[in-house]
ChimeraX commands (.cxc) that place a marker at each C-alpha (Angstrom):
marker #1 position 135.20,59.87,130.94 radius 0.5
marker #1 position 137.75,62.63,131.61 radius 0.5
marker #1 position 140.57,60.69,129.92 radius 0.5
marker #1 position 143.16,62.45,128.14 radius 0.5
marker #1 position 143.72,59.80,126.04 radius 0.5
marker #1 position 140.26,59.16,124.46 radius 0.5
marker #1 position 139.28,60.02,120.98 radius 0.5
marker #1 position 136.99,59.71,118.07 radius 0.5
marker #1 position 138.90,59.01,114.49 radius 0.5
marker #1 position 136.65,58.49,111.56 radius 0.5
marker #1 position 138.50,55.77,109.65 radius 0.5
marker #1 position 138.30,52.74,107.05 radius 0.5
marker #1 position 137.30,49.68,107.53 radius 0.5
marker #1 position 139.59,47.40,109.71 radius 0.5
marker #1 position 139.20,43.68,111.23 radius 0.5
marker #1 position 139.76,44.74,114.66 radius 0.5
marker #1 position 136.32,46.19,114.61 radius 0.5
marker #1 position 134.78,43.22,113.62 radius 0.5
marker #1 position 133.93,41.67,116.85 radius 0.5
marker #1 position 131.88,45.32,117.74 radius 0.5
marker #1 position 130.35,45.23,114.44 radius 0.5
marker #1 position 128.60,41.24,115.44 radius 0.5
marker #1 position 127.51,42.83,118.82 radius 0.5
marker #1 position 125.28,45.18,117.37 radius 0.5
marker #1 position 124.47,43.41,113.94 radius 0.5
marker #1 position 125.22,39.63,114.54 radius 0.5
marker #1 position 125.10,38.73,111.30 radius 0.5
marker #1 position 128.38,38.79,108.46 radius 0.5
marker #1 position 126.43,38.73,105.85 radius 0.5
marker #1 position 124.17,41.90,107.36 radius 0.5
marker #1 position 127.16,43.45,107.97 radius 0.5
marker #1 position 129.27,43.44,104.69 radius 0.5
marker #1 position 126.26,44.54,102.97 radius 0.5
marker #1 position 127.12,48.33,104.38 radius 0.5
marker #1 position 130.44,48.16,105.46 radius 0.5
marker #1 position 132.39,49.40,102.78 radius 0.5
marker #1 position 129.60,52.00,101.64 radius 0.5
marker #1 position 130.12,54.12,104.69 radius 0.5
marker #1 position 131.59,56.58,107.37 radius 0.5
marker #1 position 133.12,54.22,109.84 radius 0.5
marker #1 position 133.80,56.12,113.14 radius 0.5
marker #1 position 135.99,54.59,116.11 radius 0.5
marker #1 position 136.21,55.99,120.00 radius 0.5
marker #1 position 139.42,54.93,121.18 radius 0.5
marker #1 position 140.85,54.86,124.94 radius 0.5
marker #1 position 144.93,54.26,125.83 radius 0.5
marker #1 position 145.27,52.90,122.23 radius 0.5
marker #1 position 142.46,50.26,122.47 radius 0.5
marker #1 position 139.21,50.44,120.56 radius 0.5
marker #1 position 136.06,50.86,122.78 radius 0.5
marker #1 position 133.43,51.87,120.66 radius 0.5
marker #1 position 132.52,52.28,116.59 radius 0.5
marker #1 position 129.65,53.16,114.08 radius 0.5
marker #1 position 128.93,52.91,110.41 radius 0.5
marker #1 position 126.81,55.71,108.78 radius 0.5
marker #1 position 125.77,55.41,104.97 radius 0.5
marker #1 position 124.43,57.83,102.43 radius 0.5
marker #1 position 121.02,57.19,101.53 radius 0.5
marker #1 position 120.34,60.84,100.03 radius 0.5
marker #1 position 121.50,63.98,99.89 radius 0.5
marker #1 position 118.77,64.72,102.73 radius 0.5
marker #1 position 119.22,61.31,104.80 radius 0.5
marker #1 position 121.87,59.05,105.95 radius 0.5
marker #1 position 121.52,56.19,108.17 radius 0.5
marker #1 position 122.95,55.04,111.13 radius 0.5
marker #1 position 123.29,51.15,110.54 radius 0.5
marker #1 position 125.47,49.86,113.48 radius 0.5
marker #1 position 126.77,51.58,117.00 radius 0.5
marker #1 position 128.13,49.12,119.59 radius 0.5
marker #1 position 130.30,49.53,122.99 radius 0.5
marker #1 position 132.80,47.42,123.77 radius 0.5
marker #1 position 131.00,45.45,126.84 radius 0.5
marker #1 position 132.93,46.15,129.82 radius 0.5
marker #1 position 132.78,49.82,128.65 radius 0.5
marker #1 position 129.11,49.91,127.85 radius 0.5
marker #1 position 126.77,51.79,130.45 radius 0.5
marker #1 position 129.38,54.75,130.91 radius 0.5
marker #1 position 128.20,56.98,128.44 radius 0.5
marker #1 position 130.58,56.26,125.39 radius 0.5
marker #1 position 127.41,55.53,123.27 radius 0.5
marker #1 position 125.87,58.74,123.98 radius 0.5
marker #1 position 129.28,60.96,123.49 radius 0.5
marker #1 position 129.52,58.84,119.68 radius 0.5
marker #1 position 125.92,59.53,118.86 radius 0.5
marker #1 position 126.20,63.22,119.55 radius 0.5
marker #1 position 129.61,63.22,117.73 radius 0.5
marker #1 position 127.75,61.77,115.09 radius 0.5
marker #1 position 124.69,64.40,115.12 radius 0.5
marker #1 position 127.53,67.52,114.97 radius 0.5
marker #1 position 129.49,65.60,111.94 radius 0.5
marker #1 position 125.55,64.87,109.83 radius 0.5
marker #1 position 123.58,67.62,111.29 radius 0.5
marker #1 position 125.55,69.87,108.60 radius 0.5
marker #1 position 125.67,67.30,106.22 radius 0.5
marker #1 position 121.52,66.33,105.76 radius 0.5
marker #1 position 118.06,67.03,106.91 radius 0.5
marker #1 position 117.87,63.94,108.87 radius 0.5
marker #1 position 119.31,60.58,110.25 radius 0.5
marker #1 position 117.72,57.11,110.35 radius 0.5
marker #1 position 117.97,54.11,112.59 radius 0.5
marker #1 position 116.62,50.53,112.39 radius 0.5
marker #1 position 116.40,49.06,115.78 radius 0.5
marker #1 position 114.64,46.32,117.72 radius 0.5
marker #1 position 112.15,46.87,120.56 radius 0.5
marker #1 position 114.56,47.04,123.08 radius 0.5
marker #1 position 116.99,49.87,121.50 radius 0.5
marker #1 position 113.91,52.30,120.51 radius 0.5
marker #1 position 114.43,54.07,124.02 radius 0.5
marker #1 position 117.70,54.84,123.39 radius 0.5
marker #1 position 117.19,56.36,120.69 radius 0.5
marker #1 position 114.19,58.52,121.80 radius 0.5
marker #1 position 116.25,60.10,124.35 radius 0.5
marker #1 position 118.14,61.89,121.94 radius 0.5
marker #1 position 115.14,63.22,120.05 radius 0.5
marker #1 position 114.72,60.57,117.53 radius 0.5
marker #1 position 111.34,60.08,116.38 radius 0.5
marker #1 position 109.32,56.52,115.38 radius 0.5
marker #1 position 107.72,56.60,111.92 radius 0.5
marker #1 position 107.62,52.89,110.60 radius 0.5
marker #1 position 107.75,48.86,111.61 radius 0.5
marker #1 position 108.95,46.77,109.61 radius 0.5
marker #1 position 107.27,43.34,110.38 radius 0.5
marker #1 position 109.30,40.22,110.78 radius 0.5
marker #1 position 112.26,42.20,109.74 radius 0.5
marker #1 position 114.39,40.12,112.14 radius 0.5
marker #1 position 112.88,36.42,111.22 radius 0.5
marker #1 position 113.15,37.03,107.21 radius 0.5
marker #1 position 116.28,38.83,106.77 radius 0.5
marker #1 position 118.57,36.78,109.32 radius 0.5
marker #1 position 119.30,32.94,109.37 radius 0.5
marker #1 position 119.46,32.51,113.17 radius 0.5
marker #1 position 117.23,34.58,115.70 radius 0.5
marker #1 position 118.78,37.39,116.86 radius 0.5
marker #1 position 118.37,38.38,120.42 radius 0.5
marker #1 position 118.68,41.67,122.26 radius 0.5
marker #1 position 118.99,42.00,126.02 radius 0.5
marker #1 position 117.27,38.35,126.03 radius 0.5
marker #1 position 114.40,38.95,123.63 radius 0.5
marker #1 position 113.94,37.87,120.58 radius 0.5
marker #1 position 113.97,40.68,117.96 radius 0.5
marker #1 position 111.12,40.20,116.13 radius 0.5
marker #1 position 110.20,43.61,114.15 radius 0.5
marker #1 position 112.60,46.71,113.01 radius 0.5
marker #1 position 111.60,50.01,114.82 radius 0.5
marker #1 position 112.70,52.78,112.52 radius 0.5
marker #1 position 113.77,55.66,114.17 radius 0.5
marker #1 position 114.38,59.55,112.45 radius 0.5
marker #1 position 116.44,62.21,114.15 radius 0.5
marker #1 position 115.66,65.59,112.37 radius 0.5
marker #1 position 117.79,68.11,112.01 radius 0.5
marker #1 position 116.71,71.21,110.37 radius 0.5
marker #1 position 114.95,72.07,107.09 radius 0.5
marker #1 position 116.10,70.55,103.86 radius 0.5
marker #1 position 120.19,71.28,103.51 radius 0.5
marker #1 position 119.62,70.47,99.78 radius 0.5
marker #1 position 117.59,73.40,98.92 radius 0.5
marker #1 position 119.06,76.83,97.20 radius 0.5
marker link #1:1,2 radius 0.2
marker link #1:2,3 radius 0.2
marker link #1:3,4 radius 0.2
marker link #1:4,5 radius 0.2
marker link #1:5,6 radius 0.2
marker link #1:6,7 radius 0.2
marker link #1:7,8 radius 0.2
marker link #1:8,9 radius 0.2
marker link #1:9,10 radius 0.2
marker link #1:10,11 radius 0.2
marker link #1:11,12 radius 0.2
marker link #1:12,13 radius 0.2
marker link #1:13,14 radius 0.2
marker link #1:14,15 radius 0.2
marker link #1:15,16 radius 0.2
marker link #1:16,17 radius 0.2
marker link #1:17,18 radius 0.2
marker link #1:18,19 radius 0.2
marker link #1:19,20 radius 0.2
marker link #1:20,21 radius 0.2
marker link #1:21,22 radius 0.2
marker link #1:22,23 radius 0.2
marker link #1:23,24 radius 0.2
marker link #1:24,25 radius 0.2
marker link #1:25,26 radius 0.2
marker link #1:26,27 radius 0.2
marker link #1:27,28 radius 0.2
marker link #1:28,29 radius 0.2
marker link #1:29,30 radius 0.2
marker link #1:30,31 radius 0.2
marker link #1:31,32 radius 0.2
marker link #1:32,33 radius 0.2
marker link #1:33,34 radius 0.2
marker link #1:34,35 radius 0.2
marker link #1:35,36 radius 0.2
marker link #1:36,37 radius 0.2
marker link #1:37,38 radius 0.2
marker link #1:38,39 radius 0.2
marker link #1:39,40 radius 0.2
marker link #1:40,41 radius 0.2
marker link #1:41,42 radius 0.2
marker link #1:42,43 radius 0.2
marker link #1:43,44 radius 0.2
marker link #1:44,45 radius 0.2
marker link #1:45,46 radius 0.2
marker link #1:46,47 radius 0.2
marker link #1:47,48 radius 0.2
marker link #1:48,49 radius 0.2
marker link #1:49,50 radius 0.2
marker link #1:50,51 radius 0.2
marker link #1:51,52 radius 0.2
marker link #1:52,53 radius 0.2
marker link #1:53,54 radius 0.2
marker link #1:54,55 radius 0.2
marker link #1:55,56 radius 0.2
marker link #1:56,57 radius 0.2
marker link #1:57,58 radius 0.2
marker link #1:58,59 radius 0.2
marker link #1:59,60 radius 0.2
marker link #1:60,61 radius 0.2
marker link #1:61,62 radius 0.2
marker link #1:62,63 radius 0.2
marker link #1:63,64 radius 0.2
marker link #1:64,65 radius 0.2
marker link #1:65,66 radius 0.2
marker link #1:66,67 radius 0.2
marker link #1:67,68 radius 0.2
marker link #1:68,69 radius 0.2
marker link #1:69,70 radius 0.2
marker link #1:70,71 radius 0.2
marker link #1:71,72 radius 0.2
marker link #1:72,73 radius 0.2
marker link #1:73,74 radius 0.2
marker link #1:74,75 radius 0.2
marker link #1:75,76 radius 0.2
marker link #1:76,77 radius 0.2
marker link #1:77,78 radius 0.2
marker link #1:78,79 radius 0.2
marker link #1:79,80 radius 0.2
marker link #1:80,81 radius 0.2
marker link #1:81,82 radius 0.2
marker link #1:82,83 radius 0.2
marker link #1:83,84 radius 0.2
marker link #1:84,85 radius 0.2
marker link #1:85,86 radius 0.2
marker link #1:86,87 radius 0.2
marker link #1:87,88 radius 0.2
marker link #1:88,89 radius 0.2
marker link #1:89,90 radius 0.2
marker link #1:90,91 radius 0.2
marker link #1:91,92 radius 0.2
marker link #1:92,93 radius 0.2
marker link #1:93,94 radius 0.2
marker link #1:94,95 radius 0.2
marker link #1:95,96 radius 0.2
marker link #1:96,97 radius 0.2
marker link #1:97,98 radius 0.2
marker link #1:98,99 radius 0.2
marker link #1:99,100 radius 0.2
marker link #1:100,101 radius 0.2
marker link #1:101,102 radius 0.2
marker link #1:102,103 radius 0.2
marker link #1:103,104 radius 0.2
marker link #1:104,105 radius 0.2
marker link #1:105,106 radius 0.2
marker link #1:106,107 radius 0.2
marker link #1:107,108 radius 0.2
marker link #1:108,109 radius 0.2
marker link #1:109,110 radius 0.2
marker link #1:110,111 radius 0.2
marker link #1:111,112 radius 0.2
marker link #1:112,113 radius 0.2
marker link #1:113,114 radius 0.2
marker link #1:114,115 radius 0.2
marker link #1:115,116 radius 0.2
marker link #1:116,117 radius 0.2
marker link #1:117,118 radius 0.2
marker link #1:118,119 radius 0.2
marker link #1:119,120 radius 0.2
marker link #1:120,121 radius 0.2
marker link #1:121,122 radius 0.2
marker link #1:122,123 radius 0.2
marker link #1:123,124 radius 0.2
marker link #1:124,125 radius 0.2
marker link #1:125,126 radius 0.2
marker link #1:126,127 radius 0.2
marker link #1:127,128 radius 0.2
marker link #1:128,129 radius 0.2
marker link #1:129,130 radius 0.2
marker link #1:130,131 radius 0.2
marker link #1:131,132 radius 0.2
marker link #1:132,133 radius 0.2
marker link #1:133,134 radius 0.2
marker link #1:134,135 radius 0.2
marker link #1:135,136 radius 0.2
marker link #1:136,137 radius 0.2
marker link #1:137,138 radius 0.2
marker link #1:138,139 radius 0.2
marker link #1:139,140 radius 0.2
marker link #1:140,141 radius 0.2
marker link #1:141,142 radius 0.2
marker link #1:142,143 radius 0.2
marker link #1:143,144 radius 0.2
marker link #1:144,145 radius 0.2
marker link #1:145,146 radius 0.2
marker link #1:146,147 radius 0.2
marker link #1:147,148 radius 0.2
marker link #1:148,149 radius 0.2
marker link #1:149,150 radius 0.2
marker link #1:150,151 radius 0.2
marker link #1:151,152 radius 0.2
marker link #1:152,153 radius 0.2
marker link #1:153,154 radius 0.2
marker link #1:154,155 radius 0.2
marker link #1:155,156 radius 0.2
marker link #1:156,157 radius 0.2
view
């Protein structure tokens, strides 16, 4: 990843990210629910868009990080990981803590970087999409909600 020419630009919304946005939320209708409400970020390399994620304000203690995706044929090389932790250094001075919904198969991920499970919501998947949605070939059934916290309460005086 020692490219000169690779950056992170926090940025409105645009349709050229629309084909990342479906690979991690495969669903329009999911998607435009929350797309205009946040912080769109977007990791670019020689010009071309690789990766993005959409953070929205929940509280003045919690946002939520509601999609991340990697382009394919650049996913597995660590662009994920360098967004997330761009991602903790922009909210980690911005609110206590930062949620994420994800399926069985994603929870891992998200552990490694010190998020914590503290709910399931049952048949998340089943009653809040029209077609099944499927994740590294398994069918999402339940949303594993994930919390990363920062540090004590960045609302209190």
């Amino acid at each position: 990843m020692g490219n000169n020419d690779l950056f992170i630009k926090k940025t409105s919304y645009i349709p050229e990210l629309d084909s990342l946005l479906l690979l991690a939320d495969p669903d329009k209708n999911m998607v435009a629910k929350y797309i205009n409400d946040g912080d769109i970020f977007v990791v670019y390399q020689s010009g071309e868009i690789i990766a993005e994620c959409v953070v929205v304000k929940n509280s003045d203690s919690e946002y939520e990080l509601k999609n991340i995706a990697v382009r394919e044929d650049f996913q597995n090389k660590g662009f994920g990981s360098m967004l997330l932790e761009h991602i903790f250094d922009v909210y980690s001075k911005k609110c206590s803590y930062l949620i994420v919904g994800t399926s069985e198969s994603g929870t891992g991920f998200y552990e490694k970087f010190g998020f914590i499970l503290y709910s399931k919501r049952e048949n998340f998947f089943k009653d809040n999409y029209s077609e099944p949605v499927y994740e590294n070939g398994r069918l999402c059934e339940h949303m594993y909600m994930l919390k990363k916290i920062f540090t004590a309460d960045k609302t209190a005086k």
